[in-house]
Structure formats: C-alpha cells, structure tokens
Phi, psi and omega in degrees: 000128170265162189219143170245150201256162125257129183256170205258155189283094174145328193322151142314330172279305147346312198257359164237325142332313178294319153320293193293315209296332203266308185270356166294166189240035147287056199332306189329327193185029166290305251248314176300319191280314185292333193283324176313291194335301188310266189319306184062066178313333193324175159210162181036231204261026164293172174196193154263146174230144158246181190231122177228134183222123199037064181088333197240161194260093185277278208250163169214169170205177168220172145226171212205152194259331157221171191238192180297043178199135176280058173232086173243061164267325195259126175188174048259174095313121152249130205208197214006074181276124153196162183209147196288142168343288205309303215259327180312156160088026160265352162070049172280319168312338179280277178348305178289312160314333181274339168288352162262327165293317173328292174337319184266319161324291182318317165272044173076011194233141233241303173234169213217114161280126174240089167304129173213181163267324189308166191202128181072009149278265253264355196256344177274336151256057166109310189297154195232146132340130173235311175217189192272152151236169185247125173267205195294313210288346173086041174263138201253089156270189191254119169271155180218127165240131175240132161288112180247000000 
C-alpha cells in the first residue's frame, strides 16, 4: 500500500529523499532538486512529500511559494512530481497531488499551480489550463490551475 508523507527538515525521510532524488532518473533537474534538499530552502509552509511503498520511496512532489518562473504573484506551486519507472501508470502522482492540495487547503489556499511541458496529465485530476508561461531558462511552458 502506499502511503504519502510529508516530510520534515532533518527527518530520517529527508536524508532518504535525498537518496531518491540523487539516484532518480530525472536528470533534468535532479541536480537542482538535491541542492534544495541539501540546503533545505523551504520556508513557512513549503515542504516536500514522498510516495512510500514497503519502506522505499517511489515518487515525490513539493509545494512551493515560487518555481522555475518569474511570476510571483502566482502560488503555492506544486512541483517537482516524479514517480519512479517501476510504480507508474498506479496513479501515485495523483495520490501526491491530492495530498498536497488537502495540505494547501488546510492553510488557506483556494488554488493550487502546476507548471509542465505535458499536455493531458494534470487535467485528469482536476486542472484546466489557464496560459503558456515562459521560465529563467526562456523555455515556454503550460501553467494548470485547480480550484480547490
């Protein structure tokens, strides 16, 4: 069964994210992901979630007061989603988004943003388009917002 956590700054799950994060095999933006971790940039209520099944750590998501984009008006950002090769097409990613909107409800916040490249992931749980945004690297991506 999986179960998702949110993790704590120090935490034995922290020091083991940091483990998935450093060995997944998002290249892309691993590296980036590790250096939060390391440091543990969060502030107030970002944090981290892991997706955990017999112990081990399949999937992660964050939420975050700003992302890869100079727009900071607009949050919480949920970001870094990824689930391991193995646990897809189990619908975890979703299990971590909907555990991170509960999260953001609970503090008060009404909507929730998700930035991608994708087209037909994030709408299946709940998200509409809303516009194209451009991030730092000058890359066009798709913002998605859920009401919540």
């Amino acid at each position: 069964m999986v179960k998702i956590i949110r993790v704590e700054k120090g935490s034995e799950y922290a020091k083991q994210l940091l483990r998935f994060v450093e060995n997944c095999s998002w290249h892309e933006v691993k590296e980036h992901i590790a250096a939060i971790l390391r440091s543990w940039e969060f502030t107030d209520w970002e944090t981290m979630f892991a997706a955990e099944e017999n112990g081990k750590i399949i999937g992660m998501a964050s939420i975050m007061k700003t992302d890869y984009y100079p727009i900071p008006e607009i949050y919480p950002w949920i970001s870094c989603i990824f689930v391991t090769e193995e646990a897809r097409g189990r619908k975890i990613s979703g299990l971590l988004i909907d555990y991170a909107n509960s999260y953001a409800k609970a503090l008060g916040f009404t909507k929730t943003y998700i930035p991608t490249e994708f087209t037909g992931l994030y709408e299946k749980y709940g998200y509409h388009y809303l516009r194209d945004i451009v991030n730092y690297g000058g890359d066009t991506d798709r913002l998605y917002v859920k009401d919540l």
